[in-house]
C-alpha positions as MATLAB code, in Angstrom:
seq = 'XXXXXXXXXXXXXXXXXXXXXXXXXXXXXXXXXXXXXXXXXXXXXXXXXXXXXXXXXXXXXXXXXXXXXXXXXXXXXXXXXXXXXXXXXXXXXXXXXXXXXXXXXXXXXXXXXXXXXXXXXXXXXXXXXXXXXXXXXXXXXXXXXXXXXXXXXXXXXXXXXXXXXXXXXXXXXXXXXXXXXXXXXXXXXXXXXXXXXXXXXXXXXXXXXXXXXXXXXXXXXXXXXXXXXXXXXXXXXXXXXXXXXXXXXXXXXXXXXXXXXXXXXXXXXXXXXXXXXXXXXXXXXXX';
ca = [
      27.700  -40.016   33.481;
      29.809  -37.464   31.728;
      33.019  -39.517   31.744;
      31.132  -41.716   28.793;
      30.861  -41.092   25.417;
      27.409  -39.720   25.187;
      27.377  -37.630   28.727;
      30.909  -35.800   27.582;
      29.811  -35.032   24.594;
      26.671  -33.332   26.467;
      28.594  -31.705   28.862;
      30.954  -29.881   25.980;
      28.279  -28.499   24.085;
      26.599  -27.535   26.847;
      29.411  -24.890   27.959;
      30.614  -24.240   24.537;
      26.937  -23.048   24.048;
      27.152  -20.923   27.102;
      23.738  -20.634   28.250;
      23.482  -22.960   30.592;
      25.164  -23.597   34.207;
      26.530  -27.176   34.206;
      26.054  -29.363   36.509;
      28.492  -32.636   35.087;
      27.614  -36.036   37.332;
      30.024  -38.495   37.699;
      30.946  -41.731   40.213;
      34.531  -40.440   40.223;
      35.294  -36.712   40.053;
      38.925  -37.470   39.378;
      38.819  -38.624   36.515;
      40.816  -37.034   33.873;
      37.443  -35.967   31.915;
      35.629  -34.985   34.377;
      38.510  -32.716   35.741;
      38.732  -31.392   32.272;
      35.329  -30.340   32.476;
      35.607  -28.649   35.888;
      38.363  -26.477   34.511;
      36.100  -25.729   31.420;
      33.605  -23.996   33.991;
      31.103  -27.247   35.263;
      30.409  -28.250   38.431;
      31.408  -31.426   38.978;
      29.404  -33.160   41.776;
      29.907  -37.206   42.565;
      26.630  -39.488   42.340;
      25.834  -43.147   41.408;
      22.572  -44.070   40.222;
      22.475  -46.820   42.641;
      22.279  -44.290   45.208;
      19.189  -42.568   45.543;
      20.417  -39.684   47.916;
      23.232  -39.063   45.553;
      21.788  -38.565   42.282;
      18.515  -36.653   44.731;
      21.624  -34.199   45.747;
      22.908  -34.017   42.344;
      19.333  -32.835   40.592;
      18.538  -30.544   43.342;
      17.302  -26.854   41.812;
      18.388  -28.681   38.603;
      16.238  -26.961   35.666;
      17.109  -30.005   33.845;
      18.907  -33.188   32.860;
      20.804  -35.528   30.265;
      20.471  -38.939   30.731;
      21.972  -41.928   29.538;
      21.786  -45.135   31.457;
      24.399  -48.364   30.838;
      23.071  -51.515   30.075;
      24.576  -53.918   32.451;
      25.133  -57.552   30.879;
      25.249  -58.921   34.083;
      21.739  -58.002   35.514;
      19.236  -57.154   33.291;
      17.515  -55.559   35.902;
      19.736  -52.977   36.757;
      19.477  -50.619   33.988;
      15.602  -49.927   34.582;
      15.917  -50.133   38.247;
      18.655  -46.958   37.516;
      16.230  -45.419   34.795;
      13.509  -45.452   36.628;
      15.059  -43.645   40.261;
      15.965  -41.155   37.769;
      12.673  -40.884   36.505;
      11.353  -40.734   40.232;
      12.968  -38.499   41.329;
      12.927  -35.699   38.119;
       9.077  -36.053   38.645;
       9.665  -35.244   42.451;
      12.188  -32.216   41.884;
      10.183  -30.818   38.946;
      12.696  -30.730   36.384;
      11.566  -28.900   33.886;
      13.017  -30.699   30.658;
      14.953  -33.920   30.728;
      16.689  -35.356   27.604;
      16.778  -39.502   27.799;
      18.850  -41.421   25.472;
      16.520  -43.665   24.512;
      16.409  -46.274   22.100;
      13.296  -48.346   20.303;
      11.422  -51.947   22.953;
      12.266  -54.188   20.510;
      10.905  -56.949   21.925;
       7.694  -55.416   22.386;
       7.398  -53.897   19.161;
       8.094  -57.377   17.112;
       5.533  -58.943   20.222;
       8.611  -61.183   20.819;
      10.204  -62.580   17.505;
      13.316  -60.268   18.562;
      14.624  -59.385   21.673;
      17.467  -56.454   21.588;
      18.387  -56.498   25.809;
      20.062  -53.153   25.739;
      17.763  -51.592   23.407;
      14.647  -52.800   25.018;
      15.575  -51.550   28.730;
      15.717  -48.523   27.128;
      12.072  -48.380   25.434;
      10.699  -49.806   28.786;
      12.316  -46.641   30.279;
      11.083  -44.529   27.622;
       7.536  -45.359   28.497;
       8.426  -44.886   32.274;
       8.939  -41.426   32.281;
       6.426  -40.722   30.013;
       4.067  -42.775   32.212;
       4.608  -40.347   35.468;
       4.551  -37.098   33.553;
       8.069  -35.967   33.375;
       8.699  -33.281   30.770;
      11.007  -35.822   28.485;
      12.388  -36.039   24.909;
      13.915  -38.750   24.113;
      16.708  -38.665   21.365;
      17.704  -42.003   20.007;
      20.959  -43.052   18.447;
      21.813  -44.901   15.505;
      24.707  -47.022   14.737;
      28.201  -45.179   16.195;
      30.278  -44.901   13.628;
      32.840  -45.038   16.645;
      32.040  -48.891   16.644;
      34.161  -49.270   13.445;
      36.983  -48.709   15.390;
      36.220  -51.575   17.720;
      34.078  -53.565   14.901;
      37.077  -53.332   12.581;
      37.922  -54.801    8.947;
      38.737  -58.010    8.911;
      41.905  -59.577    6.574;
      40.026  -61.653    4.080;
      41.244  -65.585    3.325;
      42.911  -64.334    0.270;
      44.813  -61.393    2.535;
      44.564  -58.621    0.181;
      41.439  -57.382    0.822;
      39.556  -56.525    4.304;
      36.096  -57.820    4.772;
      34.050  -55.449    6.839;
      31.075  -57.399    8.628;
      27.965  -56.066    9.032;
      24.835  -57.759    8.530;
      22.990  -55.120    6.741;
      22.794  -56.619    3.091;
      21.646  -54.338    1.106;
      19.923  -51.558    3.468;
      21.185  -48.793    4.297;
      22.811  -48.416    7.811;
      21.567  -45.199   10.097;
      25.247  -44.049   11.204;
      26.711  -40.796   13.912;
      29.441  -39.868   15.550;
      28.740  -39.660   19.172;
      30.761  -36.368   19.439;
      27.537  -35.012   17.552;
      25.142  -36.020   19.889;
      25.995  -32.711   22.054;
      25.036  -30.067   20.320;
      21.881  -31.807   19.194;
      20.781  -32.030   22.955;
      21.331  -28.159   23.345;
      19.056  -27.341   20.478;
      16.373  -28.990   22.276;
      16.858  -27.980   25.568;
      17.064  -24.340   24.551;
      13.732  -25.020   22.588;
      11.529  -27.371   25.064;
       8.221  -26.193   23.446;
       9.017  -28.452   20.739;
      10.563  -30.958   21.650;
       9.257  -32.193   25.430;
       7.227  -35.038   24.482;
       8.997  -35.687   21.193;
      10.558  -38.915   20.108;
      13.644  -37.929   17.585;
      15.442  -40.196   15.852;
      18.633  -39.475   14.587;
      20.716  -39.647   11.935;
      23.707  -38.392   10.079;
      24.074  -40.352    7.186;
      22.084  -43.202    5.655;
      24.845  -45.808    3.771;
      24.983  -49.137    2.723;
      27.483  -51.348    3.616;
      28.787  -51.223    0.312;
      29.127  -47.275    0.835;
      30.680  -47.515    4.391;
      33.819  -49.858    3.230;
      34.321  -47.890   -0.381;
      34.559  -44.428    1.985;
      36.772  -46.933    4.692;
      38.922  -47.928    1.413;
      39.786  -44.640    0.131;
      40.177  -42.772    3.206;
      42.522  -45.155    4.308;
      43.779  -46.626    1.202;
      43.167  -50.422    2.134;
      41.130  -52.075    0.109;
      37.821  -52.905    2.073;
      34.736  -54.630    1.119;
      31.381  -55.721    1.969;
      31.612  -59.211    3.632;
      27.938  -59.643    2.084;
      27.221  -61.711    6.199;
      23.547  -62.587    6.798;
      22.066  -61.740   10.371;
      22.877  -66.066   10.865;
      25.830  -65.930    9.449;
      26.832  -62.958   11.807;
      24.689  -64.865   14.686;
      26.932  -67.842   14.440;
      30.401  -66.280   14.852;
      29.646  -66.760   18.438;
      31.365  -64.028   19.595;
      30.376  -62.576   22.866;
      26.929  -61.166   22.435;
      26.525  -62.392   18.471;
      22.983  -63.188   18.599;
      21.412  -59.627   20.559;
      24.174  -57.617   18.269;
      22.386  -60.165   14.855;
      19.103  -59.308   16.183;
      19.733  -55.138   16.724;
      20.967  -55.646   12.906;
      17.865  -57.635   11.826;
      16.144  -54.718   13.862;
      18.004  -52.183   11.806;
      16.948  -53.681    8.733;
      13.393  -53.266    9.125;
      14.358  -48.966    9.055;
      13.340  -47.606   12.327;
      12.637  -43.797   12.285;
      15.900  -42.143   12.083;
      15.877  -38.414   10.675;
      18.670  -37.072    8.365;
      17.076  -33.451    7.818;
      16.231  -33.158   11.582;
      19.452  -33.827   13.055;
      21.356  -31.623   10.844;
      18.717  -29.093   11.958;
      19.986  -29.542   15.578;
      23.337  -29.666   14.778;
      24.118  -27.743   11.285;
      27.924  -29.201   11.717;
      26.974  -33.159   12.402;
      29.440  -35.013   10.653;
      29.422  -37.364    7.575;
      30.767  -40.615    7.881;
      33.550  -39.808    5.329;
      34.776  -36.747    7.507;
      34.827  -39.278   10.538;
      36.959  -41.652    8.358;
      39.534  -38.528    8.061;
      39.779  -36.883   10.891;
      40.142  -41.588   12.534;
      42.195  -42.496    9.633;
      44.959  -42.459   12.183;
      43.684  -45.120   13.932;
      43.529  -47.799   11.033;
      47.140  -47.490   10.686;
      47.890  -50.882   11.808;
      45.124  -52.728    9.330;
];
């Protein structure tokens, strides 16, 4: 939906770019965003992918589509039963180029020793659309570096440093803003010959954990360090969701395809996580 993170970001490049009619679906069309887009120049048009008739009025004489679908904690189910109508029905309404945001079956792809919920919905979907012949490319995401907002430094036992926790060791971490995702998903839209079928992985920066908390530190003049946390140690905060968020990391560790060069092909301007940390450094204020 274009209210989200991903779907806004979409929606903005879309009529910055100009060469494209938008079409921006949401479950409530008053929403401050999506009236921001309507005065921008979209169409905003109400649908909820639990409504088939909906989301069939919203793709009518659609040429084609952004999707992202929301993995639902509550029914794991739900997700792929979304995904798929989606699917169904850009197969039945010949869309001629739809752009998933897709993400890597885990579960299948380690046959089992890892199961990622919210990234494996995704692959299953992946192989959905691809399965009935829709004209897809699927783009998938790394690490946001939005989550360091909510994922924040924590004060350290000796309370002069910050430990930032993320179970990476020594690997680097595949990082983006969302904000960049946009303009990467007009590129290929305006270029479907090379892309429909494609798999892209993406990437802005590749940086340790080490390099994430130095940039962190100086940006925002706190010192911040690598809390050097193992996957179990992470696992055994037993925070809401520790052990699917331990095994994406152990997932991340293994260095799924995610593409530096190609991204900054699609979007020349994609941001380094340093210029995130400036233009954010606002919102570390209260550290």
């Amino acid at each position: 939906m274009v209210t989200g993170a991903q779907g806004g970001s979409v929606a903005r490049a879309l009529l910055e770019d100009g060469n494209f009619l938008v079409r921006a679906v949401t479950r409530d069309t008053s929403k401050p965003a999506a009236r921001k887009l309507e005065e921008a120049g979209a169409e905003v048009v109400a649908a909820d992918l639990d409504d088939k008739e909906s989301v069939e009025a919203a793709l009518l004489e659609a040429y084609g589509a952004f999707v992202v679908t929301v993995w639902d904690n509550s029914n794991k189910d739900k997700e792929i039963t979304q995904g798929k109508l989606f699917a169904d029905l850009s197969k039945q309404l010949d869309l001629k180029h739809v752009v998933f945001s897709g993400l890597e079956n885990v579960k299948k792809l380690t046959e089992g020793k890892l199961e990622v919920p919210h990234f494996d919905s995704k692959g299953e979907l992946e192989e959905y659309f691809r399965s009935i012949g829709v004209p897809m490319t699927s783009v998938r995401l790394p690490y946001y570096y939005e989550n360091l907002l909510t994922t924040r430094p924590q004060k350290s036992t000796d309370r002069n440093t910050y430990d930032l926790c993320l179970p990476m060791g020594d690997v680097p971490l595949d990082g983006i803003s969302v904000a960049d995702l946009g303009p990467v998903v007009v590129s290929i839209l305006k270029c479907p010959p090379l892309f429909i079928g494609k798999v892209i992985g993406l990437s802005a920066e590749k940086l340790t954990v080490e390099q994430y908390a130095a940039i962190m530190s100086k940006v925002t003049g706190k010192n911040i360090q690598d809390a050097k946390i193992s996957p179990e140690a992470y696992e055994k905060l037993g925070s809401p969701g520790s052990t699917p968020m331990a095994n994406m990391f152990r997932f991340y560790i293994t260095k799924p395809d995610r593409n530096v060069s190609i991204t900054r092909e699609l979007n020349p301007k994609v941001k380094t996580f340093h210029q995130w940390c400036e233009e954010n450094k606002d919102k570390y204020k209260d550290l």
